[in-house]
C-alpha positions as CSV (number, residue, x, y, z in Angstrom):
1,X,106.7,103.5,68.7
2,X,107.3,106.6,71.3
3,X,108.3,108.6,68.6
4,X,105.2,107.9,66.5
5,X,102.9,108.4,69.3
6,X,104.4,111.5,70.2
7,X,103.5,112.5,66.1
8,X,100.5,111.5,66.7
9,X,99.4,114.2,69.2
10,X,100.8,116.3,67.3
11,X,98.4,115.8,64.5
12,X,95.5,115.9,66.9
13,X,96.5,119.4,68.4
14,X,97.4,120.6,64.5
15,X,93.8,119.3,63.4
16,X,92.0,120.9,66.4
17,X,93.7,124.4,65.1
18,X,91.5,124.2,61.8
19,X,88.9,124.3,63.9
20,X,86.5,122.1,67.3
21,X,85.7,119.0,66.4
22,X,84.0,116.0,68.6
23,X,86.1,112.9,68.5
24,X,84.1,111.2,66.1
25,X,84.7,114.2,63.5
26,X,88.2,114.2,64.3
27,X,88.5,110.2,63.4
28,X,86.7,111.0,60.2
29,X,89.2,113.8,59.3
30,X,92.2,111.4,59.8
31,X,90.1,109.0,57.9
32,X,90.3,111.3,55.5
33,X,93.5,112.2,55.7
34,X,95.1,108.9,55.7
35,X,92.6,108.0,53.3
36,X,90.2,105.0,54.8
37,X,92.4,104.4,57.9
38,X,91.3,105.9,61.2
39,X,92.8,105.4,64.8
40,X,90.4,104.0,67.1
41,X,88.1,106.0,70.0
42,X,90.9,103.7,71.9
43,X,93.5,105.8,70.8
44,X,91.5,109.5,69.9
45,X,89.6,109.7,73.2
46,X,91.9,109.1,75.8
47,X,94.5,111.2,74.3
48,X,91.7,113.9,74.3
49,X,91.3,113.9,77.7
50,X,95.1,113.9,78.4
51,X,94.8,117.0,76.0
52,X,92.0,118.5,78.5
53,X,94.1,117.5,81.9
54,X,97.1,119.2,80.5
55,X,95.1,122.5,79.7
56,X,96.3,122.2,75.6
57,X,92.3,121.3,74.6
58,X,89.2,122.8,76.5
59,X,85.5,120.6,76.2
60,X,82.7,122.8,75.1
61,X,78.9,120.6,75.3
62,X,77.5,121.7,71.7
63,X,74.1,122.7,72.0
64,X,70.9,121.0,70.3
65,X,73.1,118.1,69.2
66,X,72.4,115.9,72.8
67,X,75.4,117.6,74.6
68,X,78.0,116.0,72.0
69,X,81.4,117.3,73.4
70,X,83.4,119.5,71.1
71,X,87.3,119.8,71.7
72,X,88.7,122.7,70.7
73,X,92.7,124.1,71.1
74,X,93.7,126.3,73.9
75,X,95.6,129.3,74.3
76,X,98.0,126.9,76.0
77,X,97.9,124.6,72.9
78,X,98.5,126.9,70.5
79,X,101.8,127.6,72.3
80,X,102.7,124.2,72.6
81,X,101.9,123.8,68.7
82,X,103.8,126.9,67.9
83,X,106.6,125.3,69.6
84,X,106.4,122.1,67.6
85,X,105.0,123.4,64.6
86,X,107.7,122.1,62.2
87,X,107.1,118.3,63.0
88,X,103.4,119.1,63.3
89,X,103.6,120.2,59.9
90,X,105.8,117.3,58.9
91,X,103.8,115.1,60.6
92,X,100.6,116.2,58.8
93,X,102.6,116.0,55.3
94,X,103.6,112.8,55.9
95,X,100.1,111.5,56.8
96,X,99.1,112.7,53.7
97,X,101.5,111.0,51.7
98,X,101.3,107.8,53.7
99,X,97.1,108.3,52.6
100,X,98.1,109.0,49.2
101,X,100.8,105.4,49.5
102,X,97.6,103.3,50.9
103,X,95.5,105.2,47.8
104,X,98.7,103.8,45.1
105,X,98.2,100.1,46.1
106,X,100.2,100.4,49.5
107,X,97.2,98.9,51.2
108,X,97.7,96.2,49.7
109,X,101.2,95.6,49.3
110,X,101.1,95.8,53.5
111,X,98.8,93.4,53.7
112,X,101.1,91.3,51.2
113,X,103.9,91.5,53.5
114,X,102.2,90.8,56.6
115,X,101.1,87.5,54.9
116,X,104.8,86.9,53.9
117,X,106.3,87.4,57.1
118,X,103.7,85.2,58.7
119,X,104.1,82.4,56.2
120,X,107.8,82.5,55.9
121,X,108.4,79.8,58.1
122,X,106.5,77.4,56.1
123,X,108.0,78.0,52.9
124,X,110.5,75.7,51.1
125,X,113.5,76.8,50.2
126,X,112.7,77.0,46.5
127,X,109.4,79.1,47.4
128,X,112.4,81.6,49.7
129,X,114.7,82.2,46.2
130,X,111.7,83.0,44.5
131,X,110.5,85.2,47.3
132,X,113.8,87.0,47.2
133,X,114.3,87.6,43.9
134,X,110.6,88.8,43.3
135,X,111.5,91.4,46.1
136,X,114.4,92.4,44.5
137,X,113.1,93.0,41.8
138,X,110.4,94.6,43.2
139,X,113.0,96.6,45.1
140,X,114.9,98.0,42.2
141,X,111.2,98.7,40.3
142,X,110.3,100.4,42.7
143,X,113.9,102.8,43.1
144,X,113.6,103.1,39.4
145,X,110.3,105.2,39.9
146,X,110.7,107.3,42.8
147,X,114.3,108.3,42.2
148,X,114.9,111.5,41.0
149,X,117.5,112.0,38.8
């Protein structure tokens, strides 16, 4: 989970180089990235201000729009982003895919698991062999597709 979170930041300060965005724009661009999920103001805003303490993101209070706060990346950021620019840019390309994945059924097929997993304890044995040999099928269906060869 470290690991992931640590990606995460990454994606914020890589986002924030395209150009200032207020958190709410920066959840819809992840939205749109990861097409239809977005991280929570739990996650975006406090991480923002982290950013800010840290001297990577500066606040500038957008005029006309009710003193909405637009981050932007610092000098400082930059350097920290040119430093970690290869897993930023991995990072962002595997956010993409994982939005294309949800876009292909993987929505779905996450929720399908979650269900399994929850209702495993329930099932008879009978329902289990079926359960695992519909995954392995599923399994070696899925191989067959995505391997190159």
């Amino acid at each position: 989970m470290k690991k992931f979170r640590g990606m995460f930041r990454l994606l914020v300060l890589y986002l924030l180089r395209e150009e200032p965005l207020h958190g709410y724009g920066l959840m819809q661009k992840m939205k749109s990235l990861f097409k239809g999920y977005s991280p929570s103001p739990g996650v975006v805003y406090p991480l923002l201000r982290e950013w800010v303490k840290k001297g990577l993101v500066e606040v500038a209070i957008e005029e006309g729009r009710r003193g909405k706060k637009m981050y932007r990346i610092t000098e400082e950021g930059l350097k920290f982003l040119e430093e970690h620019m290869g897993d930023a840019e991995k990072v962002y390309t595997h956010a993409k895919a994982l939005g294309e994945f949800f876009e292909l059924g993987g929505r779905e097929l996450k929720e399908a698991l979650t269900l399994t997993i929850k209702r495993i304890p329930m099932l008879s044995e009978s329902q289990k062999i079926m359960l695992r040999n519909v995954l392995k099928k599923f399994t070696q269906e899925v191989r067959r597709v995505v391997e190159v060869e």
